[in-house]
VOPAGU-2260 file (C-alpha; in pm, 1 decimal, decimal comma):
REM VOPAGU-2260
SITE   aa  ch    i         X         Y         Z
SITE  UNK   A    0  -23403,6   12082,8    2821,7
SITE  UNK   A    1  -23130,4   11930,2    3034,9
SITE  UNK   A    2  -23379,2   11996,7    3365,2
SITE  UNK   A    3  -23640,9   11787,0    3137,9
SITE  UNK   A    4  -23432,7   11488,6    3078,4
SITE  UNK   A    5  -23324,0   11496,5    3431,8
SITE  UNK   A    6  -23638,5   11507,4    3604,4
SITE  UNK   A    7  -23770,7   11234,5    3370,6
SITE  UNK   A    8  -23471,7   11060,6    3461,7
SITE  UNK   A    9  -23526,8   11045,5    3799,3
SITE  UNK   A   10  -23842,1   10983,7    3781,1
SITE  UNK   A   11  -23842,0   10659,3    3570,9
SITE  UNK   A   12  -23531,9   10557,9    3825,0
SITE  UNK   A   13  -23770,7   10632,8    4102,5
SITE  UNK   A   14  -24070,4   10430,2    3951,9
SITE  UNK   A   15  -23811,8   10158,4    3894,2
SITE  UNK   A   16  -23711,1   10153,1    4205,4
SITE  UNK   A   17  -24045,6   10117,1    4344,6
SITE  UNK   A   18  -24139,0    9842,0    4181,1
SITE  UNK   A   19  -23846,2    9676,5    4251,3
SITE  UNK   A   20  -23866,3    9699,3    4638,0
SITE  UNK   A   21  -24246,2    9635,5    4571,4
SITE  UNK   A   22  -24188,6    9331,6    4410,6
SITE  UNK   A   23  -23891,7    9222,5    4655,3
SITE  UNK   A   24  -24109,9    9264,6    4943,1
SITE  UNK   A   25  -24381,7    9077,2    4818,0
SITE  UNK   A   26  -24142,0    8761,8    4759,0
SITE  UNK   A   27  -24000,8    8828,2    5086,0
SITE  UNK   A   28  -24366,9    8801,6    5270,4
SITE  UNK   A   29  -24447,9    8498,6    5054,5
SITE  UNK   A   30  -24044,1    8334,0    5190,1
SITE  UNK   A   31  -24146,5    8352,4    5534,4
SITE  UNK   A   32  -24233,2    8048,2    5707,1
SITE  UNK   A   33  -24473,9    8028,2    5961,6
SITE  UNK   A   34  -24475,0    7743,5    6248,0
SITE  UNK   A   35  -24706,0    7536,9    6134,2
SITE  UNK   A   36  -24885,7    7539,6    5748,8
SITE  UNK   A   37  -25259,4    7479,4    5773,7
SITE  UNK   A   38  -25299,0    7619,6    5384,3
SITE  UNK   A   39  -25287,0    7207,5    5304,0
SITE  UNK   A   40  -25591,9    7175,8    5563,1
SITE  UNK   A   41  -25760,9    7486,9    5402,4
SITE  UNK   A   42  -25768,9    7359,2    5065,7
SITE  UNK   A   43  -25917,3    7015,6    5144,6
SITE  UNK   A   44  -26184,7    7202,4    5367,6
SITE  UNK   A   45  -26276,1    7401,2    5091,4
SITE  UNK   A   46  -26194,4    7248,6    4786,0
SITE  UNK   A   47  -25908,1    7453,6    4636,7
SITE  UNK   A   48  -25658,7    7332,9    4386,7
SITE  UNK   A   49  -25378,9    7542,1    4407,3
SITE  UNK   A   50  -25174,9    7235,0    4538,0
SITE  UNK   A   51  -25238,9    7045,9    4256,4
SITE  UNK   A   52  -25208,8    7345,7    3995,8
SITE  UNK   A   53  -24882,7    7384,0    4162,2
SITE  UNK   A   54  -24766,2    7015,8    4106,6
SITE  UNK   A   55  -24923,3    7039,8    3716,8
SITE  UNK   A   56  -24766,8    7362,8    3638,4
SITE  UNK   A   57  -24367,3    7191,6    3542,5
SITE  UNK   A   58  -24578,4    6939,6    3303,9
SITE  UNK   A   59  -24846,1    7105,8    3164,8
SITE  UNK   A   60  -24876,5    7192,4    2777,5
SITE  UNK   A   61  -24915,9    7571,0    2730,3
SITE  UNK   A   62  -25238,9    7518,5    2575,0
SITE  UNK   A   63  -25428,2    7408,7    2912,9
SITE  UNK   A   64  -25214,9    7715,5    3160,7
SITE  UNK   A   65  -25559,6    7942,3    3094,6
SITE  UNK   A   66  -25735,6    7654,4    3264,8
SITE  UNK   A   67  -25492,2    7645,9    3522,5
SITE  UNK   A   68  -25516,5    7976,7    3540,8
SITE  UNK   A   69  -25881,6    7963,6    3615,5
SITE  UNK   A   70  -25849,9    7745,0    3887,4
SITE  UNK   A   71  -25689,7    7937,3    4060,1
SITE  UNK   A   72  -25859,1    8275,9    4015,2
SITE  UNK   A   73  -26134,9    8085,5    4171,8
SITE  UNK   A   74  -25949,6    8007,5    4456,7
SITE  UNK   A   75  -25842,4    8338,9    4517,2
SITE  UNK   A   76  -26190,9    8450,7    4514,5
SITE  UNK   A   77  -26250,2    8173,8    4802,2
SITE  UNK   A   78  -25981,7    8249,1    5015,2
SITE  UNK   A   79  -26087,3    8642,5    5000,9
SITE  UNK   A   80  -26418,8    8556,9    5087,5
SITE  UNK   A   81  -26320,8    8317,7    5377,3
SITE  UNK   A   82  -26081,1    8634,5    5444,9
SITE  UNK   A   83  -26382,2    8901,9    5411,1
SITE  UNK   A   84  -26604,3    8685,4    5679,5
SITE  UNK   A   85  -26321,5    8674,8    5923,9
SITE  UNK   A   86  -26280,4    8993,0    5943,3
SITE  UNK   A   87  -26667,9    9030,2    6031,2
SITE  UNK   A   88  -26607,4    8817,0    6365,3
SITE  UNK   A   89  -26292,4    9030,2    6475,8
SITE  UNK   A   90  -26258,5    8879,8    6822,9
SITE  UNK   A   91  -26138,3    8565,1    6538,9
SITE  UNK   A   92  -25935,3    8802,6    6387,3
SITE  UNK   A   93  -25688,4    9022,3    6537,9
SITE  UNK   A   94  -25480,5    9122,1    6252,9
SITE  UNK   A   95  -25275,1    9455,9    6310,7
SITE  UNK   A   96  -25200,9    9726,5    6057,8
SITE  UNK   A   97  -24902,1    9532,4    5932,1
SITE  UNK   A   98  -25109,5    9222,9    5855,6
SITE  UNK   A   99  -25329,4    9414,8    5668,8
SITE  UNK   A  100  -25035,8    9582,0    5489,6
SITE  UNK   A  101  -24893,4    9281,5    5337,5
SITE  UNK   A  102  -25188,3    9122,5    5241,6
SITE  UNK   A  103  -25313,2    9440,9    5033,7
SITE  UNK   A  104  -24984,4    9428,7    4843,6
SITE  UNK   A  105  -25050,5    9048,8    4783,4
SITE  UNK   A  106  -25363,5    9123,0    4644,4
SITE  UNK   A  107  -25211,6    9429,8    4435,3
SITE  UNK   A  108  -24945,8    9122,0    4317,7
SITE  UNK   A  109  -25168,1    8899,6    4271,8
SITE  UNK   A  110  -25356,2    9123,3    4007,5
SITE  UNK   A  111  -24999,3    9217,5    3917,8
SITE  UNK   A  112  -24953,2    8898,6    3847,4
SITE  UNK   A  113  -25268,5    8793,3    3630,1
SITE  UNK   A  114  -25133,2    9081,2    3414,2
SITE  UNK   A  115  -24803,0    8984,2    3339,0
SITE  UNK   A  116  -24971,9    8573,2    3289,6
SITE  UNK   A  117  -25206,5    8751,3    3023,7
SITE  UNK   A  118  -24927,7    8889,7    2868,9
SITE  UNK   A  119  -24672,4    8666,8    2837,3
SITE  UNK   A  120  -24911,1    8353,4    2790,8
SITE  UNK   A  121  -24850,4    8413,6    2413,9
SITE  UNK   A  122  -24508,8    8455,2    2453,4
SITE  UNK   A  123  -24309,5    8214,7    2668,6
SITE  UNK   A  124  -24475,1    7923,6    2826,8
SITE  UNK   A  125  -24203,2    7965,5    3107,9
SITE  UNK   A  126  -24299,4    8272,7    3214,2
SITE  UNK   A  127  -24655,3    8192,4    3211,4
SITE  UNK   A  128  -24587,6    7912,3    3432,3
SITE  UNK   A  129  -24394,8    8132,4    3683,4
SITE  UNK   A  130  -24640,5    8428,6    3682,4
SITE  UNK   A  131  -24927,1    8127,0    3783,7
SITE  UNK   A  132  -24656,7    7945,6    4015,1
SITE  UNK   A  133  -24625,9    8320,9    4240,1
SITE  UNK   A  134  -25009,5    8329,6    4205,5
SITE  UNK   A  135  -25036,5    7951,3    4376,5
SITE  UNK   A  136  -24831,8    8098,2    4693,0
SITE  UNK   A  137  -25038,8    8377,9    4711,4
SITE  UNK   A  138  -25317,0    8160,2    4773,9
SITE  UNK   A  139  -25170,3    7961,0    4980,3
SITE  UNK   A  140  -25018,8    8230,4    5222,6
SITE  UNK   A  141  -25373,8    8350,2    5234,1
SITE  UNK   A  142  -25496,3    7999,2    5308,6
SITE  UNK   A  143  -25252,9    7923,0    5611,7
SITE  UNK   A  144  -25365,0    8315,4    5720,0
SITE  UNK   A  145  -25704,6    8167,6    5747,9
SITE  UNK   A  146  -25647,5    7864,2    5922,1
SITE  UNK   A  147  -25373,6    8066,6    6172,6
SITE  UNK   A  148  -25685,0    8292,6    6253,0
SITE  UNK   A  149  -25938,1    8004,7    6300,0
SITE  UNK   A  150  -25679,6    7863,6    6539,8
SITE  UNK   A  151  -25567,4    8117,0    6740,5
């Protein structure tokens, strides 16, 4: 019995952990700056809102986040395609292993993400608005990856 608790113990600290550092590292690739930001030139190329979603998140009622919401789901499905037809022209794209890395635990945060907005949307407005707010910089770290690899 006493192996049984432990091993569950340490197993549920383990999983805990994991998501923690999973989590950490994803706000950690989203914190770093890159020298120049073409996500703003991105978005007006292809029509993508997650700039404004991001200045209407602090002021909009909690009724109108799912549209918000939306909006940026769409976006996301943009930027992956832009992302999907870069990789087809690789002498565009020369993203190594750890490129790749980061962005698939992006996307797993960004679906992460859509999760926990589902959830909570009922439940606080505020953490709603911060589940979409993580989603906008997702975007737009995939964005300025895009326009980085169109101009280098």
């Amino acid at each position: 019995m006493i192996e049984l608790i432990t091993t569950t113990a340490m197993t549920l600290g383990s999983a805990l952990l994991l998501a923690y550092w999973f989590r950490y590292s994803c706000l950690l690739i989203l914190s770093a700056q890159t020298a120049r930001d073409y996500a703003g030139e991105i978005a007006a190329e292809n029509q993508l809102g997650f700039r404004e979603v991001q200045q209407q998140l602090p002021l909009c009622p909690a009724a109108e986040l799912c549209a918000l919401q939306q909006a940026l789901d769409r976006d996301y499905v943009v930027v992956q395609y832009l992302l999907r037809q870069m990789h087809r022209h690789e002498s565009k794209l020369q993203a190594g292993l750890e490129m790749d890395l980061e962005m698939g635990m992006l996307r797993v945060h960004y679906r992460l993400l859509q999760v926990r907005f589902l959830v909570s949307r009922s439940l606080s407005a505020q953490a709603a608005r911060q589940a979409l707010s993580e989603m906008c910089g997702i975007v737009g770290y995939f964005a300025n990856g895009i326009g980085e690899a169109a101009a280098g």
